[in-house]
BATORVEX-544929 format. One line per 3 residues: number of its first residue (from 1); their letters; for each residue x negated, y, z negated of C-alpha. Coordinates in Angstrom, 1 decimal. Layout:
NUM) A) X:Y:Z  ...
// end
This chain:
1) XXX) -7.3:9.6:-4.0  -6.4:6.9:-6.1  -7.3:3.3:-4.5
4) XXX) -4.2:1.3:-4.5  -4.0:-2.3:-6.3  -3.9:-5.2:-4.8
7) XXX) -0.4:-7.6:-5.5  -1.2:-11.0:-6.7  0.0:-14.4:-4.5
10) XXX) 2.4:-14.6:-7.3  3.5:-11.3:-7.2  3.9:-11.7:-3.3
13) XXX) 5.9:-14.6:-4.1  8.1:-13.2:-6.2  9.0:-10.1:-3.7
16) XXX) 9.5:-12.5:-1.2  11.5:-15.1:-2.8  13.5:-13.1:-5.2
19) XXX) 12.1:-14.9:-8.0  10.1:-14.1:-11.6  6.3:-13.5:-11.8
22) XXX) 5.0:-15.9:-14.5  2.1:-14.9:-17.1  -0.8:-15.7:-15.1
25) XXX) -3.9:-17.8:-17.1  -7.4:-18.0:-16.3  -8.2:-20.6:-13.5
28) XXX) -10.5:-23.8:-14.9  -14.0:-23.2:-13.4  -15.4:-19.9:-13.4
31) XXX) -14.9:-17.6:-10.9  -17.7:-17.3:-8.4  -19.2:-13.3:-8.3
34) XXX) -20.7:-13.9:-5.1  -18.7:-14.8:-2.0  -17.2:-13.9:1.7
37) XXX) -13.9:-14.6:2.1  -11.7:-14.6:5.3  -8.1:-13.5:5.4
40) XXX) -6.2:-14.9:8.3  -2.5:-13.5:7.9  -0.7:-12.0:5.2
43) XXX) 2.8:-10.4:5.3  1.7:-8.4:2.6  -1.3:-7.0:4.3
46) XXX) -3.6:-7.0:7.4  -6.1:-9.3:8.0  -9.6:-9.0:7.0
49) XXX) -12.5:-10.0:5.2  -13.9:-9.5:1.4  -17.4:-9.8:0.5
52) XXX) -18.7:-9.9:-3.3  -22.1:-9.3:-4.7  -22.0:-8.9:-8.3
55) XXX) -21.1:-5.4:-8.7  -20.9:-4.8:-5.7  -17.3:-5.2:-3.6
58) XXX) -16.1:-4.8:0.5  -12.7:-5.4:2.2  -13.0:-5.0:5.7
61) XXX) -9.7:-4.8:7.3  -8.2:-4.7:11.1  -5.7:-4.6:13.3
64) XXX) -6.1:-4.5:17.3  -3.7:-2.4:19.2  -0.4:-3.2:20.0
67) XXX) 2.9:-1.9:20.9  3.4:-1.1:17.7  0.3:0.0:16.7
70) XXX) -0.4:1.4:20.1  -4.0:2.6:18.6  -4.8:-0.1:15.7
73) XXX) -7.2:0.1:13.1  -10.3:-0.8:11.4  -11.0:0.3:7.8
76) XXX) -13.5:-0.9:5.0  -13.4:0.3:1.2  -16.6:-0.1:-0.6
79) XXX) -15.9:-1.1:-4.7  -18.3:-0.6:-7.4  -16.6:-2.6:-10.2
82) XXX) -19.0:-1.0:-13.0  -17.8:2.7:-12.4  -14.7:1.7:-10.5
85) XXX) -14.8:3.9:-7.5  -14.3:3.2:-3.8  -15.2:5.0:-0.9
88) XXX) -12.9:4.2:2.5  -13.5:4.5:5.8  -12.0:4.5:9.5
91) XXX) -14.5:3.0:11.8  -12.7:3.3:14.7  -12.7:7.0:14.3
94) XXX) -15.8:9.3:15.3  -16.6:10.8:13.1  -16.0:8.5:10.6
97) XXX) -13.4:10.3:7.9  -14.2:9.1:4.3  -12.4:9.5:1.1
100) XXX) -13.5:8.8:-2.3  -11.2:6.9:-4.8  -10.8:5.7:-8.3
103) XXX) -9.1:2.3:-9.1  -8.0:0.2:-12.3  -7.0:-3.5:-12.5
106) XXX) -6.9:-5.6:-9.3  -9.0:-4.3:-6.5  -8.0:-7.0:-4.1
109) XXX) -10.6:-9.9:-5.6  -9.1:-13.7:-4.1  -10.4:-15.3:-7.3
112) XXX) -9.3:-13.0:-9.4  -6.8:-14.4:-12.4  -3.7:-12.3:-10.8
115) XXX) -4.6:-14.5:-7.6  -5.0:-18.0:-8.9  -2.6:-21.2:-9.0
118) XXX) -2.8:-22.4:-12.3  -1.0:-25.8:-13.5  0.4:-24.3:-16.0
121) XXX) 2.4:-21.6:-13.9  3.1:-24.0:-11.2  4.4:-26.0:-14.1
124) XXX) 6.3:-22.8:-15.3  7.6:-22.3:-11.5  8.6:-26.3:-11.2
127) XXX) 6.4:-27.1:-8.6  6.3:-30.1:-7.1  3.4:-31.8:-6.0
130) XXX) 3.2:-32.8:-2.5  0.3:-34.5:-1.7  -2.8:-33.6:-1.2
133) XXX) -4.5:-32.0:3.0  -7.2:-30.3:4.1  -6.6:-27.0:5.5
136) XXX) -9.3:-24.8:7.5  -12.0:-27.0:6.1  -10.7:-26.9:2.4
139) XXX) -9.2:-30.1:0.2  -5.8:-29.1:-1.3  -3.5:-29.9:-3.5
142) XXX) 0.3:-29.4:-1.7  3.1:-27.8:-4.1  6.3:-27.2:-2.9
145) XXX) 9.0:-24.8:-5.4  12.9:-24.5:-4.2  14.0:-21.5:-5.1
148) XXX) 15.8:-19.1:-3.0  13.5:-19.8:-0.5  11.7:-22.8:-0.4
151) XXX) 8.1:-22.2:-0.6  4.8:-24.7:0.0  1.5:-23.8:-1.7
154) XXX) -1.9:-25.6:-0.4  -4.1:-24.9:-3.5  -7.7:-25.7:-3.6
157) XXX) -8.9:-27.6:-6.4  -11.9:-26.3:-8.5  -10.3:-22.4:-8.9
160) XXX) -6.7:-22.7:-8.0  -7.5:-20.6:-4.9  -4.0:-20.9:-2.9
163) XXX) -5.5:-21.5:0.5  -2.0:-20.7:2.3  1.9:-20.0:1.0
166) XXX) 4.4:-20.3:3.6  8.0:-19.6:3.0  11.1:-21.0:4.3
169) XXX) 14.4:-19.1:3.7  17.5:-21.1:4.3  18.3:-21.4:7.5
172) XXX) 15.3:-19.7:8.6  12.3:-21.1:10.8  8.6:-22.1:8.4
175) XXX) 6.7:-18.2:7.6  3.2:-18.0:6.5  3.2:-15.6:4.0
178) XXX) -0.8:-15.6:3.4  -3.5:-17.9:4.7  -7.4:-18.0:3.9
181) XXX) -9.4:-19.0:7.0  -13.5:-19.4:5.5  -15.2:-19.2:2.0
184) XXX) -19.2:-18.5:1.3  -20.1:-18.9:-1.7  -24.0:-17.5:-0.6
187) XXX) -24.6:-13.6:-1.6  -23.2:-11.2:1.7  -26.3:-9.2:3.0
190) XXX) -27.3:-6.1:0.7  -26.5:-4.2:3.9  -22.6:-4.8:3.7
193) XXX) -22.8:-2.5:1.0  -24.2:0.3:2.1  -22.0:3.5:2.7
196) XXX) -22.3:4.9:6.3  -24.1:7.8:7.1  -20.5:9.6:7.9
199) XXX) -19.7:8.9:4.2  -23.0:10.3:2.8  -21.2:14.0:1.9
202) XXX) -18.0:12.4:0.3  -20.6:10.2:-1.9  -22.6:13.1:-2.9
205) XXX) -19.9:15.2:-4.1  -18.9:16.3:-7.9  -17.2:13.8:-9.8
208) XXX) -13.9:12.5:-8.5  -10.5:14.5:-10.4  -8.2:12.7:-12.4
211) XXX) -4.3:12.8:-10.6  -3.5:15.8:-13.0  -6.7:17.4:-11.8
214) XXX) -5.9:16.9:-8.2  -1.8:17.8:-8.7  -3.0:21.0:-10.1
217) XXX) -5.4:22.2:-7.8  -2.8:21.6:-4.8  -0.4:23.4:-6.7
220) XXX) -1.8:25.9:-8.2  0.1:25.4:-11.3  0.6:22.6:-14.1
223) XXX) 0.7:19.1:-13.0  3.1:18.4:-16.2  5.6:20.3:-13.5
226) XXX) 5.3:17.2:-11.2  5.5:13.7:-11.5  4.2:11.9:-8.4
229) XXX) 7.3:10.5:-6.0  5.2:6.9:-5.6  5.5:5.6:-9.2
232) XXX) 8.5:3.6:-10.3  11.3:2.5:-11.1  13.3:5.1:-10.0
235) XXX) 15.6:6.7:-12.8  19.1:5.8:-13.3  21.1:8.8:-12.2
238) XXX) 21.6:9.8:-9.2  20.9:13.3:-7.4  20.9:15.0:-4.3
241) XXX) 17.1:15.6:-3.3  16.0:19.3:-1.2  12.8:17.7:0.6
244) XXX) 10.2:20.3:1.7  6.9:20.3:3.5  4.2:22.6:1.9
247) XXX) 0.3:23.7:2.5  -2.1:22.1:-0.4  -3.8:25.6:-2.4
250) XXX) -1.1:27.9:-1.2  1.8:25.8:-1.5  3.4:28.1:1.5
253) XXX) 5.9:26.3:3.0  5.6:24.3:6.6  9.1:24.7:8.2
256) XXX) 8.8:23.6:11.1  6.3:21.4:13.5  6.9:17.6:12.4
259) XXX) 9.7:15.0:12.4  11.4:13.2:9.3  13.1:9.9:9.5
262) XXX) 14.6:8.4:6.2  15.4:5.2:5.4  18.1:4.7:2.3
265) XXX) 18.4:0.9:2.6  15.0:-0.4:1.3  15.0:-3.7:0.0
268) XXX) 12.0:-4.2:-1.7  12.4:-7.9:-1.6  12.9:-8.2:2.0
271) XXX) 11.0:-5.5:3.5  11.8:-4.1:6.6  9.4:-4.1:9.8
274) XXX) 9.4:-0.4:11.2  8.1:0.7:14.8  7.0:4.2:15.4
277) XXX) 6.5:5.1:18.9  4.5:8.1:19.7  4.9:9.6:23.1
280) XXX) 2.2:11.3:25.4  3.9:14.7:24.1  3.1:13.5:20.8
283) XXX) 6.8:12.6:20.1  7.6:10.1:17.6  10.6:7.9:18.3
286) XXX) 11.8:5.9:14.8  13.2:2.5:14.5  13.3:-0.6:12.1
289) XXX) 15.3:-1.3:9.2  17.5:1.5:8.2  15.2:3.9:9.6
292) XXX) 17.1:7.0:11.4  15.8:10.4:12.3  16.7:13.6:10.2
295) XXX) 15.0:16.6:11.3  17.8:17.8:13.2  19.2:18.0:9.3
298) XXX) 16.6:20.5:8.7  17.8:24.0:7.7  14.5:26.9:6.8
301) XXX) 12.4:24.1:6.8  14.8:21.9:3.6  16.1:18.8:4.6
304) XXX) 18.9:17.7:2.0  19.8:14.1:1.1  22.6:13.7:-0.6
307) XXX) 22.8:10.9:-3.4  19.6:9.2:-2.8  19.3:5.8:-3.8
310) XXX) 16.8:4.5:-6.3  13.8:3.9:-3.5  13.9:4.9:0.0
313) XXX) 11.2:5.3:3.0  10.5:8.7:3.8  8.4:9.1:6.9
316) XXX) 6.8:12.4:8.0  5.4:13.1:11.9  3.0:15.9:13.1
319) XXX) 3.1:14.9:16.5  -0.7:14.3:17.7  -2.1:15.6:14.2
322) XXX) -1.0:12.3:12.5  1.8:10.7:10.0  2.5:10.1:6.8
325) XXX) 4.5:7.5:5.4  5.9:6.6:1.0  8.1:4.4:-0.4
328) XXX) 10.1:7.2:-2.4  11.3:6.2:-6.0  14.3:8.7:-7.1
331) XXX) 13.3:10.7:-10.0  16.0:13.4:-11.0  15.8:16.5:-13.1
334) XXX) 18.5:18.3:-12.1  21.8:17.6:-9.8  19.9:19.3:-6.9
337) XXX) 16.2:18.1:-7.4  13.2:19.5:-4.8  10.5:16.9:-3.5
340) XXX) 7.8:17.9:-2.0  4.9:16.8:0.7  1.8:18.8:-0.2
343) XXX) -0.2:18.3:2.8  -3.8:19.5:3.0  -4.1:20.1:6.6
346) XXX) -1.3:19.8:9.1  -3.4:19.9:11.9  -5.4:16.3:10.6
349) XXX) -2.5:14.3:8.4  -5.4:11.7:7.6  -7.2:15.0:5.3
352) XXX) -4.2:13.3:2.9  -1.5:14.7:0.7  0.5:13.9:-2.3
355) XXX) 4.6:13.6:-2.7  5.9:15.1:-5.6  8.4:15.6:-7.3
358) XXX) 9.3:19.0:-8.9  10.3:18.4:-12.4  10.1:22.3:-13.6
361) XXX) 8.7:25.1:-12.8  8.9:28.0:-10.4  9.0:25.0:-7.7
364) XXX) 11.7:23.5:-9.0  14.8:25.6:-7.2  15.1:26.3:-4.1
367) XXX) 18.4:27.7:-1.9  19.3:25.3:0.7  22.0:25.4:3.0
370) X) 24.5:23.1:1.8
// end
């Protein structure tokens, strides 16, 4: 699997408020290589903790249970920056599954030019200075920038680390958006970096595949076929889409046994909060947003959406085996294009999976009641 990158507080800021991401400059002092940093809050992500030495990167992230999250969660993904692979694991889980990764670009570093206040793109953003406070122990630098949403930096001085961002839409009540609770500067403990024993197999494995490698070998056939449902923008025209669930290897098709709920209102911008609650039957009951239930849609195991918009949430339930969830970017071939979830086991979702689309091939039609 490919490890996701990290959005900048910029970046975050620009979802958020509906406004432009500036070119981001190196901060003024040099970024420190060593360090523990703790994440309070962030609407853009749990709560956690990174630790840096050298070469050598952790994010340890959690969530306890709640209604919600009836189960909550506890991963950590181990970064070597000089071969840029990552290894993640669940360490609430026994064993402890483990997957191996490959990532490019941001990897989620807080001093990291993607995640610094400069003056010059405050400047560029017509920030306002606001005085200066000292938040969880560090001395800042207040900005405040009215756009469509008011929002109020505290930015520490020597890197332009923005301690906390909070966001006010009009109307609304004050919303922290991200806040950082502790910096160390000292070296974490070489044992933070050591993979678990769980992991041991996954790290001793041939070399990780490239996307193409991995498409094909679920497939069976040529990865030019597919082109992989996460990456946007979505295209410009508009199609109706034949969804189908399929095994990874034999690409035989899984017709029945899970639950899909759609939603064709995303607004990246404003994302929605969804709620998933899973019954003692291993039912899964769908709510948040736009979010509505469609496997009762489901005909020979091919759910068709007509005229999908250019992103929408696709969510996918196997009862007690797990779920899967992707923000869907439209990608259309043909009038009537097939997307597919290649799943490698549907008795442990968590094995993983890739959504596809079907761009040609002999998976590329299928008959679907209409």
């Amino acid at each position: 699997m490919q490890a996701s990158k990290s959005i900048s507080w910029f970046a975050n800021l620009a979802l958020l408020a509906g406004i432009a991401a500036p070119q981001l400059r190196s901060q003024s002092a040099p970024p420190p290589t060593t360090y523990t940093v703790t994440i309070a809050s962030s609407m853009m992500s749990p709560p956690g903790t990174v630790y840096r030495s050298g070469s050598k990167a952790l994010i340890d992230r959690s969530m306890p249970p709640s209604p919600e999250l009836p189960k909550g969660f506890h991963t950590r993904t181990l970064y070597d920056l000089q071969t840029n692979t990552s290894f993640t694991w669940d360490v609430s889980q026994t064993p402890m599954p483990c997957s191996r990764g490959t990532f490019s670009g941001s990897w989620g570093d807080p001093f990291s030019p993607d995640s610094i206040a400069t003056a010059a793109e405050l400047a560029q953003q017509n920030a306002k200075a606001a005085g200066t406070e000292t938040v969880n122990g560090f001395a800042t630098k207040v900005f405040e920038i009215e756009q469509p949403a008011k929002i109020k930096l505290w930015v520490e001085s020597k890197y332009g680390l923005v301690v906390k961002m909070q966001m006010t839409q009009a109307g609304g009540q004050p919303q922290i958006v991200s806040e950082i609770k502790q910096l160390s500067l000292a070296a974490p403990p070489a044992s933070t970096f050591v993979l678990p024993a769980d992991c041991a197999a996954t790290a001793a494995a041939p070399g990780i595949p490239t996307e193409s490698e991995r498409i094909a070998a679920e497939t069976g056939g040529n990865a030019a076929d597919f082109v992989n449902a996460g990456t946007g923008p979505g295209s410009q025209n508009s199609c109706t889409v034949l969804f189908r669930v399929v095994h990874a290897g034999s690409m035989e098709p899984i017709a029945t046994g899970f639950q899909v709920a759609v939603d064709p209102t995303v607004d990246i911008q404003h994302p929605a909060s969804y709620t998933m609650g899973v019954g003692a039957d291993g039912h899964v009951r769908f709510s948040g947003g736009g979010l509505h239930e469609v496997t009762a849609q489901i005909r020979n195991g091919v759910l068709r959406i007509d005229n999908v918009p250019p992103q929408f949430d696709l969510e996918t339930a196997f009862g007690n085996a797990g779920s899967s969830s992707s923000l869907i970017y439209r990608h259309c071939f043909a009038p009537e294009t097939v997307l597919l979830y290649v799943v490698k086991n549907p008795g442990k979702i968590s094995d993983g999976g890739d959504w596809l689309w079907v761009k040609s091939g002999k998976y590329a039609a299928v008959t679907a009641p209409h």
